[in-house]
NUDRENDREN-767550 format. One record per residue: x, y, z of N, C-alpha, C in turn. Coordinates in nm, 3 decimals, always signed. Each point is the difference from the previous one (the first is absolute). Layout:
<recs>
<<X Y Z> <X Y Z> <X Y Z>>
...
</recs>
This chain:
<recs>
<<+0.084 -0.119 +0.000> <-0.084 +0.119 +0.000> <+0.088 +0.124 +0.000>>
<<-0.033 +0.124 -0.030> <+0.076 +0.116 -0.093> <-0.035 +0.053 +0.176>>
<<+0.047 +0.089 +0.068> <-0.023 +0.090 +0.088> <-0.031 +0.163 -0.074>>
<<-0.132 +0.017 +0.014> <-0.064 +0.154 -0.045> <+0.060 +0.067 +0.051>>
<<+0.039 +0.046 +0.180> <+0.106 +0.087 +0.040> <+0.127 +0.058 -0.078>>
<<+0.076 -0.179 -0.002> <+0.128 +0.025 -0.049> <+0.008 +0.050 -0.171>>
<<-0.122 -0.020 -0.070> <-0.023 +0.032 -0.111> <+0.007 +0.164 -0.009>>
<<-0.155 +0.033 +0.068> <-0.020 +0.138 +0.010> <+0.121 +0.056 +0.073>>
<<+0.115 +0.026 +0.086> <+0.090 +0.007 -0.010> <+0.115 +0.026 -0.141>>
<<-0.025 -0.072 -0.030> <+0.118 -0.029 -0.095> <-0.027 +0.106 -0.143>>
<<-0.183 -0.040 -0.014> <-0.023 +0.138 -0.089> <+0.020 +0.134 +0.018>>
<<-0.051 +0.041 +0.109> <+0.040 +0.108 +0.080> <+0.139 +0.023 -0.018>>
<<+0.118 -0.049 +0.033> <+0.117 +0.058 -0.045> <+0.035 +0.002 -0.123>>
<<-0.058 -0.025 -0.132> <+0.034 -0.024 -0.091> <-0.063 +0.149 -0.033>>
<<-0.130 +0.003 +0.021> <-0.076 +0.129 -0.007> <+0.059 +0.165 +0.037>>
<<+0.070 -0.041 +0.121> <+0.046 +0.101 +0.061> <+0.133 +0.052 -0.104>>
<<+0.088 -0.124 -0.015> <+0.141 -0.020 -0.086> <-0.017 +0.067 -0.184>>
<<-0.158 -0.003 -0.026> <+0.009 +0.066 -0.102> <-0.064 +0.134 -0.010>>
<<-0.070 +0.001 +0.152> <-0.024 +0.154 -0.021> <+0.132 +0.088 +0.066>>
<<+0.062 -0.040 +0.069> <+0.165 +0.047 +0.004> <+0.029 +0.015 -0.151>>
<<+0.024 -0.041 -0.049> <+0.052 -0.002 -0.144> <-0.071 +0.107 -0.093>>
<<-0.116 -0.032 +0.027> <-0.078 +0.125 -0.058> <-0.003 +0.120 +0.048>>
<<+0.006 +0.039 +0.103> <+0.048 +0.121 +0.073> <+0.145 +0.019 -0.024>>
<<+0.084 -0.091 -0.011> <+0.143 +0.050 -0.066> <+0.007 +0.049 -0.136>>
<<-0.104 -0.050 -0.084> <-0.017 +0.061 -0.116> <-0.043 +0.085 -0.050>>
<<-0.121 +0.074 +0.102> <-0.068 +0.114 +0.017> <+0.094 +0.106 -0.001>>
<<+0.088 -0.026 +0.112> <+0.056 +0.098 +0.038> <+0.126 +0.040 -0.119>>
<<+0.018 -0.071 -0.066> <+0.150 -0.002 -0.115> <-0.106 +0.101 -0.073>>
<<-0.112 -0.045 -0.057> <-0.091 +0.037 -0.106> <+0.020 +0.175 +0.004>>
<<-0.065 +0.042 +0.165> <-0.017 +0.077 +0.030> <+0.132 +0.136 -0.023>>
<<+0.088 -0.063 +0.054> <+0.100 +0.075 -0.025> <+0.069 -0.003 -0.127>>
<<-0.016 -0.082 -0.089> <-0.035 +0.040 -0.123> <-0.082 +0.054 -0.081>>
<<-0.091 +0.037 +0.064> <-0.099 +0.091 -0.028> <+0.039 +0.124 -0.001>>
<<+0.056 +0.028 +0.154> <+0.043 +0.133 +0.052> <+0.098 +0.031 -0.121>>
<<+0.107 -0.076 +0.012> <+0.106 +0.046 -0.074> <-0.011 +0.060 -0.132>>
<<-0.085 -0.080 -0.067> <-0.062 -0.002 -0.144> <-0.070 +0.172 +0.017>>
<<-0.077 +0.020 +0.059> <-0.120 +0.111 +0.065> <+0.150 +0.129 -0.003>>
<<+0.099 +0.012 +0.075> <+0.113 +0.085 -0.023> <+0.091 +0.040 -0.086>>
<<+0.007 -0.129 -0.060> <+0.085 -0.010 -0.212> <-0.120 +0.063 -0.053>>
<<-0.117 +0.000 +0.013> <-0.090 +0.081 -0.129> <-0.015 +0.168 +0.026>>
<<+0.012 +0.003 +0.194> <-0.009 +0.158 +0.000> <+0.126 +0.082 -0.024>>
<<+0.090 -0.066 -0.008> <+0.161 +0.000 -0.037> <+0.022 +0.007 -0.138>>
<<-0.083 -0.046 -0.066> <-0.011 +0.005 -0.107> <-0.133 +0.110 -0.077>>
<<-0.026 +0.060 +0.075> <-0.095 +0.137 -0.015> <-0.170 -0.045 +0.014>>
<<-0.028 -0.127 -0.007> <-0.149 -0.038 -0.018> <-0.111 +0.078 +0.154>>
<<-0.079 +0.023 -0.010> <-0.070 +0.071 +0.103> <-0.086 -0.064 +0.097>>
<<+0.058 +0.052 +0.106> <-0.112 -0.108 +0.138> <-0.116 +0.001 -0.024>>
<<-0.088 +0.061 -0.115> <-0.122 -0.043 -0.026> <+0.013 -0.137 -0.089>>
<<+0.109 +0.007 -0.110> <+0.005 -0.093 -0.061> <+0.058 -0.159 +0.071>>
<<+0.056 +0.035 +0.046> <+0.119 -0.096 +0.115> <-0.169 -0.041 +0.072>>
<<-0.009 +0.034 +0.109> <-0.168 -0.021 +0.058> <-0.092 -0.075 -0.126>>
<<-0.056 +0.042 -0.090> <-0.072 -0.082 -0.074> <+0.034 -0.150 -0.035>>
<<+0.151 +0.014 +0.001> <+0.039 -0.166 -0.102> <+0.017 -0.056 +0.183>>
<<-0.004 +0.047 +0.135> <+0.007 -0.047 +0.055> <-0.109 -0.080 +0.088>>
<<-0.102 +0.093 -0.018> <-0.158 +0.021 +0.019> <-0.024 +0.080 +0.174>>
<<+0.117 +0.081 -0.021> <+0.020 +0.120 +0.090> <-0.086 +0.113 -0.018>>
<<-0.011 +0.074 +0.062> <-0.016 +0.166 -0.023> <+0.148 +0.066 -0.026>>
<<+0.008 +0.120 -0.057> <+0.114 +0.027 +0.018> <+0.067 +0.084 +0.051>>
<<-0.111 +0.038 +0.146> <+0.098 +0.011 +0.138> <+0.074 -0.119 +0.071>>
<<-0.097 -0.125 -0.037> <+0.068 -0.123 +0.095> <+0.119 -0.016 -0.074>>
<<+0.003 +0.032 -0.134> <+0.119 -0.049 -0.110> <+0.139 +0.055 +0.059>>
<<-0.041 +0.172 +0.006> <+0.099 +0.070 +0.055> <+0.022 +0.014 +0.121>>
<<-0.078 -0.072 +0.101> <+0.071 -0.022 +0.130> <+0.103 -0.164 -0.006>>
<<-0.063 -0.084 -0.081> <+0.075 -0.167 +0.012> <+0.153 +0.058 -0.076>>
<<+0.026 +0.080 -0.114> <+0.052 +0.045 -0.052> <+0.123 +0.097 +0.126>>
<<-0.063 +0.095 +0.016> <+0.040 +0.082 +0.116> <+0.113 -0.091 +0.142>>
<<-0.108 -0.100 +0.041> <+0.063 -0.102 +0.093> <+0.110 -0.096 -0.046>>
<<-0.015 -0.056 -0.118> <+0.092 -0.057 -0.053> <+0.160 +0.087 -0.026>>
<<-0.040 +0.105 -0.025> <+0.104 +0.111 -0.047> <+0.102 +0.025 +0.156>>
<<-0.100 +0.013 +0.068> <+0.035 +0.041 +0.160> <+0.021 +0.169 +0.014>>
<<-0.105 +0.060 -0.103> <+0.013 +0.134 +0.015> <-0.083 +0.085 +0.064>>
<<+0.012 +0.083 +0.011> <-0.115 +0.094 +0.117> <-0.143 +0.073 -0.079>>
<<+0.063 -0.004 -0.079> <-0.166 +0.062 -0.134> <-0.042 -0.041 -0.098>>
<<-0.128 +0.015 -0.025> <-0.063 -0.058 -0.136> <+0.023 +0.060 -0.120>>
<<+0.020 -0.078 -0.087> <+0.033 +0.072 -0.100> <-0.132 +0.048 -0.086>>
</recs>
């Protein structure tokens, strides 16, 4: 006979082990996002535009922008 405990157990860490993984990937994504989001305003594109392809506004654009930069004002 299979033990349900030791089963449900065993899924459970498997579960947990790939949402670790997925949250490690989130987070890469993300900061490739950012980064990407700073090469385009660096490259002249506008926190309205930057915000749209992000599905920002583009105050949030130019504050993620802003924070990433580590500067004191919006551009």
């Amino acid at each position: 006979m299979s033990d349900p405990i030791a089963e449900m157990e065993q899924e459970r860490a498997a579960v947990l082990a790939e949402l670790g993984q997925a949250a490690e990937q989130a987070a890469a994504w993300e900061a490739e996002r950012n980064r990407l989001a700073v090469k385009a305003k660096a490259l002249g594109a506008s926190n309205i535009i930057i915000g749209e392809v992000m599905g920002y506004s583009d105050v949030g654009a130019a504050k993620l922008i802003q924070r990433e930069r580590g500067t004191a004002s919006v551009e």
